[in-house]
N, C-alpha and C positions, 0 to 999 in steps of 0.2 A: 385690301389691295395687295396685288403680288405682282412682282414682274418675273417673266420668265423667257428665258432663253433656251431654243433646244437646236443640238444637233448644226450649231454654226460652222459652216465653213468659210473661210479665207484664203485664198492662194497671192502671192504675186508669181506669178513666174514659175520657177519651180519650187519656191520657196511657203511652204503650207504655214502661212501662221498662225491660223484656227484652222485646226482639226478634229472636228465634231464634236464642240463645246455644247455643252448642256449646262443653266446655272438658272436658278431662282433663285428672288431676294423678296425676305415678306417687308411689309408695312413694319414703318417705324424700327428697322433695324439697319444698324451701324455693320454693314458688309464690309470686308474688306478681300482684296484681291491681290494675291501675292503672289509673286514668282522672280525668277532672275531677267537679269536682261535678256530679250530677244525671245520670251516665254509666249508671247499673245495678246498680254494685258492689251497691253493699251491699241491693238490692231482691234479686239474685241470689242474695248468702250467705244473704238470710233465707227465701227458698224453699229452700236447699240444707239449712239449718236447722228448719226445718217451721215459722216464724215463717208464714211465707207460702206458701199453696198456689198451684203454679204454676197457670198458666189452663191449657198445651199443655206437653210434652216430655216426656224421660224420664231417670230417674236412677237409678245404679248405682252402687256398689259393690264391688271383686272379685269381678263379675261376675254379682250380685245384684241385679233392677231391685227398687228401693225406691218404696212408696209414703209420703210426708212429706205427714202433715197437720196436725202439732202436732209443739211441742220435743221432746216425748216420743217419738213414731216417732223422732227423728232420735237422742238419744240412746241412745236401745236398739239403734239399728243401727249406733251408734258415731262417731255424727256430732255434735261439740261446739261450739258458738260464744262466743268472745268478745267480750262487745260494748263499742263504746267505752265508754259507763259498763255498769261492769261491774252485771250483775241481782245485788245482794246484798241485802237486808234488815238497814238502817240500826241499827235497837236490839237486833237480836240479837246474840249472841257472835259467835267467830270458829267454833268448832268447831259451833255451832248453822247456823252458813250450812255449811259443810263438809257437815254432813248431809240437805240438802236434797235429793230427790227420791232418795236412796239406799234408801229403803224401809225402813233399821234404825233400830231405837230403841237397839243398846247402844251406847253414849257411849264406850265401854272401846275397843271395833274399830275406832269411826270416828276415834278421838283418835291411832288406833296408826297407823292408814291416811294424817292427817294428817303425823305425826310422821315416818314412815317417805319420805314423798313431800317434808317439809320438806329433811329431811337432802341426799335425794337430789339438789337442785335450789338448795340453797343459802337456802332461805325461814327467816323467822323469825316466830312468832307466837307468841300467849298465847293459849290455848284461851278463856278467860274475857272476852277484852278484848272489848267491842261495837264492830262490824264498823264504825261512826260513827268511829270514833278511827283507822282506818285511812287513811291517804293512800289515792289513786285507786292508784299502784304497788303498792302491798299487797292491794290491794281485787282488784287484776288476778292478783294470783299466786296469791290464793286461790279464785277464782275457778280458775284452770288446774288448780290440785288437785284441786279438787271435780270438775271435769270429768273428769281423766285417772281417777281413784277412780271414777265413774259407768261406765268404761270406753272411754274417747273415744277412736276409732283416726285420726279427722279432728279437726284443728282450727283453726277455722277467728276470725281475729283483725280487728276491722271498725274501723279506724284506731288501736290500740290505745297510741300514743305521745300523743295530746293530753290535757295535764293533767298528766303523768309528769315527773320529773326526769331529767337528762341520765343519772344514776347507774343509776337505775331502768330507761333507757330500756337499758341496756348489758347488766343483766342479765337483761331481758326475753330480749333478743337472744341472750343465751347460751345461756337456756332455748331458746328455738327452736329452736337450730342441736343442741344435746342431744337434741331429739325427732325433729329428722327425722334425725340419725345412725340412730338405734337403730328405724328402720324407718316411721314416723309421717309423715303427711299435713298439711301444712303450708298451711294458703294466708294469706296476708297481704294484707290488702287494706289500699290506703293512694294519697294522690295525690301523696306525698312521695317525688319521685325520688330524693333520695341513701338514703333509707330500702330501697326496693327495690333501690338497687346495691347499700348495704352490706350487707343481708341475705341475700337470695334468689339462685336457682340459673336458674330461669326466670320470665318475666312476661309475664303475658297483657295488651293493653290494651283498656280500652272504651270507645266513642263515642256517645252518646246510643240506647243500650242494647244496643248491636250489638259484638261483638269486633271489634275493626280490624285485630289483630296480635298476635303472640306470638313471641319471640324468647330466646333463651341471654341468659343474662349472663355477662362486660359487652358492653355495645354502648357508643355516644356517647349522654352525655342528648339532644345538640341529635335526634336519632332517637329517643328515645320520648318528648320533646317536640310533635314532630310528628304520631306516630300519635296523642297523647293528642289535640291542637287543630287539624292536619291544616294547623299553620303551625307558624315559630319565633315564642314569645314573648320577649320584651325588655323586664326590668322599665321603671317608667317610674319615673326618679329626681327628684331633687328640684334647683327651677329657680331656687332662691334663695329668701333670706326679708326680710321687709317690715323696714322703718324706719319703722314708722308709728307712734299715737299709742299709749296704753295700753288694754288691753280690759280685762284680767282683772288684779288685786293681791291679793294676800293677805302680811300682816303679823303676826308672830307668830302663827300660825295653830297650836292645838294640839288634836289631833283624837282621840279615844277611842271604842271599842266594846263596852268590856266583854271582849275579847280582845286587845286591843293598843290603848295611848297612847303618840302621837307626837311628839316633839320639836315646838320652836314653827319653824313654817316660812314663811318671807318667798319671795314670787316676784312678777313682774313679766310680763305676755304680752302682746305688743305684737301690733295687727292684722295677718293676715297672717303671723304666723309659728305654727311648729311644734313643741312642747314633747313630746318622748317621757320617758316614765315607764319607768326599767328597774328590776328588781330580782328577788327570789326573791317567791313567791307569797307573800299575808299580809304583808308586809313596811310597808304603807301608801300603794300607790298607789293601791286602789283607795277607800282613806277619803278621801284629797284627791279623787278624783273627785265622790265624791257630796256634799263639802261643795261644791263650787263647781258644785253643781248643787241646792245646797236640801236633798238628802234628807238629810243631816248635819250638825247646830247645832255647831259651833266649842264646842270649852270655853273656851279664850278667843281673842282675837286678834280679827282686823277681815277683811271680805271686799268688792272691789268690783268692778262693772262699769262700766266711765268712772269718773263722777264719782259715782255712787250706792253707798250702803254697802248691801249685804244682807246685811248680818251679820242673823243670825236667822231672814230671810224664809224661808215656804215654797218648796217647788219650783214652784207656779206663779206664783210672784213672777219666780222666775228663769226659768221659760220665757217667760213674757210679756216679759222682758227681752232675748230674744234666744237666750238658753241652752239648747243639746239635748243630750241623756245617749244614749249607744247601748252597753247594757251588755251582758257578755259573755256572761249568759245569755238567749240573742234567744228562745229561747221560753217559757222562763221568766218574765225578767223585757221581754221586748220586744215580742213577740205576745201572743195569746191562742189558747190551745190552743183551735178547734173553730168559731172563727170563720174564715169566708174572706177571700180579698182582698178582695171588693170593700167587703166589712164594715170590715176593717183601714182600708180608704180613707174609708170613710165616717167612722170615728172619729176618724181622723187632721184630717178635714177641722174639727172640731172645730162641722159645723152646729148652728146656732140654731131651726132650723124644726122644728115638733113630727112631722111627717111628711118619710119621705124617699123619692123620686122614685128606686125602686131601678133603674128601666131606664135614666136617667141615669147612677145611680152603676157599672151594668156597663157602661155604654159607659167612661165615665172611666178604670174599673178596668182593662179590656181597654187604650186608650192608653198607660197607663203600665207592664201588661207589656209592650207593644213597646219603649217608648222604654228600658227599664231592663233588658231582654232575662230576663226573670224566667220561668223554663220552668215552667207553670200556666198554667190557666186561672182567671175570675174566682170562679167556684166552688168551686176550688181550696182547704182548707181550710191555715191555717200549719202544723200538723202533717207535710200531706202534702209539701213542699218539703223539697228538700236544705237543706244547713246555709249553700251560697250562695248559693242559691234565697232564704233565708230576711232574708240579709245585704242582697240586691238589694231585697226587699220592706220590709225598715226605713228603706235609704236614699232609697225612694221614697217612704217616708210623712213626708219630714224637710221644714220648711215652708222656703219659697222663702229665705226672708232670716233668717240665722245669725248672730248677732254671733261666740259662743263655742262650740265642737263640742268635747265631751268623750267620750271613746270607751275600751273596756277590751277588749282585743285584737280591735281591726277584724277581723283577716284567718284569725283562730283557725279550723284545720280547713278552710280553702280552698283549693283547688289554685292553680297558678299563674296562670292568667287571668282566675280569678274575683278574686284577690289585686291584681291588676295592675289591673283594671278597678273596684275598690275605691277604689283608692288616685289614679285620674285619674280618678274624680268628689269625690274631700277634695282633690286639690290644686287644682278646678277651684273649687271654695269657698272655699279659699285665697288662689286668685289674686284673687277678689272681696271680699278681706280679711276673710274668716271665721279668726278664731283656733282654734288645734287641741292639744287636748290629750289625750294618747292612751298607753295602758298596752299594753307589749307584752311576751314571754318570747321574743320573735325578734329575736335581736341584728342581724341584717341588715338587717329591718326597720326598729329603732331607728336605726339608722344610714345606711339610706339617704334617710327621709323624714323625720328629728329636722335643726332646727338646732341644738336644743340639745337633752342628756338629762341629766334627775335620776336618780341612781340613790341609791334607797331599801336600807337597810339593817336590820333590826328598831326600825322607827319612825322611822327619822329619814334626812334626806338625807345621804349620808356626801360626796356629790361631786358638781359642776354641771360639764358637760363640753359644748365645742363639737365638734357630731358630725362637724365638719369635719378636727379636727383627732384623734381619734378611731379605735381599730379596734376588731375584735373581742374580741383577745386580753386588751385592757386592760380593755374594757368587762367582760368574761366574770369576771377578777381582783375589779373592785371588788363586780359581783353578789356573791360569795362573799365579801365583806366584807373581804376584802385590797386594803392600800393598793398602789398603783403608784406609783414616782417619776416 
């Protein structure tokens, strides 16, 4: 059995995001599919998935041209996808999502089918439990059930480690290498290079929507570094931190949600330096973010920027003070689904004028994707952008002068240049002594752009660490709530 692709095309607009993709994956191979953001990946898996009708090409299976024009072609011809967040339906059970698109209504066979596919793969669930109560890891495995049960002979995975824990991410991995053993079509898309060595067998890469390359594994990263950017990248580290006055204080600071209250917390951020937040998810970085951005009232404790107390004030107290939020769900909570850039720009600008000069605002808009290299046009809606596409179009709506930059995983879901290029436009606001305070689940990350890191334990900071003096291992220890000497 082989699947193959030839000769795909894509457009939206003016925007070609397969451009005459050709790709075969045999039987029982661990494929993987690499490239940067805004490459084609995952526009490709979801024509391959009948999410998206191609414009041009054609597609096969053991040797059977398919025609895909909805999920349903695809999975009746045995074609499954997992998507980063996984499709489940929040308030139903576990065994209620199980049965989805299976066609039965007896509860008795689909429970045995679960049951049967649980054992075999190591999963655990409660028939009963709502699919809400499941971590994103759970959410993925059941998700792989239901599909293998629908009878999935492809499947195909569209960055499926962001959000996952290290644990989860291992037995993901197991699962996969157990499906393409036993005969199974495997493709992994992902732009995480150690993710494709450690897994896959072969990988294909893509370059703004074209295949560049495809090679055996292993090769050297610094070689499918360069097919992916057509250079070597080299993070860009960190060039020291300020001695300057105090931006940010907070003093006994104790913060509640209704799902977790956190110890009272004292900190200090001096202009110009850089404060990473490490810990396990839920833990309470991201509650100190939003209180020192307004969207969360202190139960007690004092909050200040300089010399002014905003204990209490709203968020636009604190933005008019200087203060920008860039939270981690950029289209959730950072865009607006269905508006375009130039709209985005126009909001951002924050005009006073009852009428606005839109042939102005597309010229501006068009400027600032050159200057911010943002692959869209101004009509471009934030929906239709990659996830770095999306990252480039936040930092470009961010206003010129920043006292305090607070951020909750900048680089979540970015390939390497999009990440690298993230991170030398915060340090270049840094160097103009913008304070930075930033949550991340990348210990590299924390470490190569933290001067200092708090790491969060269930609510409380167990440990303040100069990330100078610092490595992984240790860091990795106190996440998991063990002390290190």
């Amino acid at each position: 059995m082989a699947l193959e692709l030839v000769d795909i095309h894509k457009h939206f607009g003016r925007v070609r995001a397969n451009d005459g993709v050709t790709l075969r994956v045999e039987a029982g191979e661990l494929h993987g599919l690499l490239g940067e953001n805004g490459a084609g990946k995952s526009t490709l898996m979801k024509v391959l998935s009948g999410f998206h009708e191609a414009g041009s090409g054609e597609i096969s299976l053991d040797g059977e041209l398919l025609a895909l024009r909805s999920p349903r072609d695809a999975i009746e011809a045995g074609i499954g996808m997992l998507h980063q967040d996984p499709l489940v339906f929040l308030p139903f059970t576990v065994l209620d999502n199980f049965m989805l698109g299976s066609g039965t209504n007896d509860r008795g066979i689909a429970a045995e089918g679960l049951d049967e596919l649980s054992d075999r793969f190591g999963f655990s669930f409660d028939h009963d439990t709502p699919v809400r109560r499941l971590t994103v890891g759970e959410r993925q495995q059941l998700e792989i059930a239901r599909l293998l049960w629908l009878g999935a002979r492809v499947l195909i995975l569209d960055e499926p480690t962001t959000g996952i824990s290290a644990s989860q991410r291992e037995q993901l991995f197991a699962t996969l290498k157990t499906l393409a053993a036993e005969g199974m079509i495997v493709v992994f898309v992902s732009h995480k290079l150690e993710e494709i060595e450690d897994l896959c067998d072969r990988v294909t890469v893509m370059r703004l929507g074209k295949v560049v390359g495809e090679t055996r594994l292993p090769v050297p990263a610094e070689q499918l570094v360069e097919m992916m950017f057509g250079k070597i990248i080299a993070p860009t580290g960190r060039a020291g931190s300020s001695t300057g006055s105090t931006t940010l204080r907070l003093d006994d600071v104790v913060l509640g949600s209704g799902l977790l209250n956190t110890d009272a917390t004292s900190l200090g951020v001096s202009e110009g330096e850089i404060i990473g937040l490490a810990g396990l998810e839920g833990s309470g970085q991201r509650l100190l973010l939003e209180a020192c951005t307004g969207l969360l009232e202190p139960e007690s404790g004092s909050i200040a920027l300089g010399d002014k107390d905003m204990t209490g004030l709203a968020y636009r107290s604190y933005h008019e003070a200087g203060v920008h939020y860039l939270p981690a769900g950029r289209l959730e909570e950072g865009l607006v689904s269905g508006l375009t850039i130039t709209e985005h720009f126009v909001l951002a600008a924050g005009a006073s004028d009852f009428f606005v000069d839109w042939d102005a605002a597309a010229d501006r808009a068009a400027a600032l994707i050159e200057e911010f290299s943002i692959k869209g046009t101004p009509d471009s809606t934030a929906e239709s952008l990659s996830g770095g596409n999306q990252q480039r179009l936040l930092l470009a709506m961010m206003p010129p002068h920043i006292r305090l930059l607070l951020m909750e995983h900048p680089t979540r879901g970015l390939d390497i240049e999009s990440a690298d290029w993230v991170w030398t436009q915060l340090l270049e606001r840094r160097d103009h002594g913008t304070a930075v305070v930033f949550a991340s689940a990348d210990l590299d990350e924390l470490l190569l752009y933290s001067d200092r890191i708090l790491v969060f334990f269930a609510g409380r900071v167990i440990k303040e660490l100069d990330a100078r003096q610092t490595d992984g291992d240790q860091l990795g220890h106190l996440i998991g709530g063990r002390s290190v000497a």
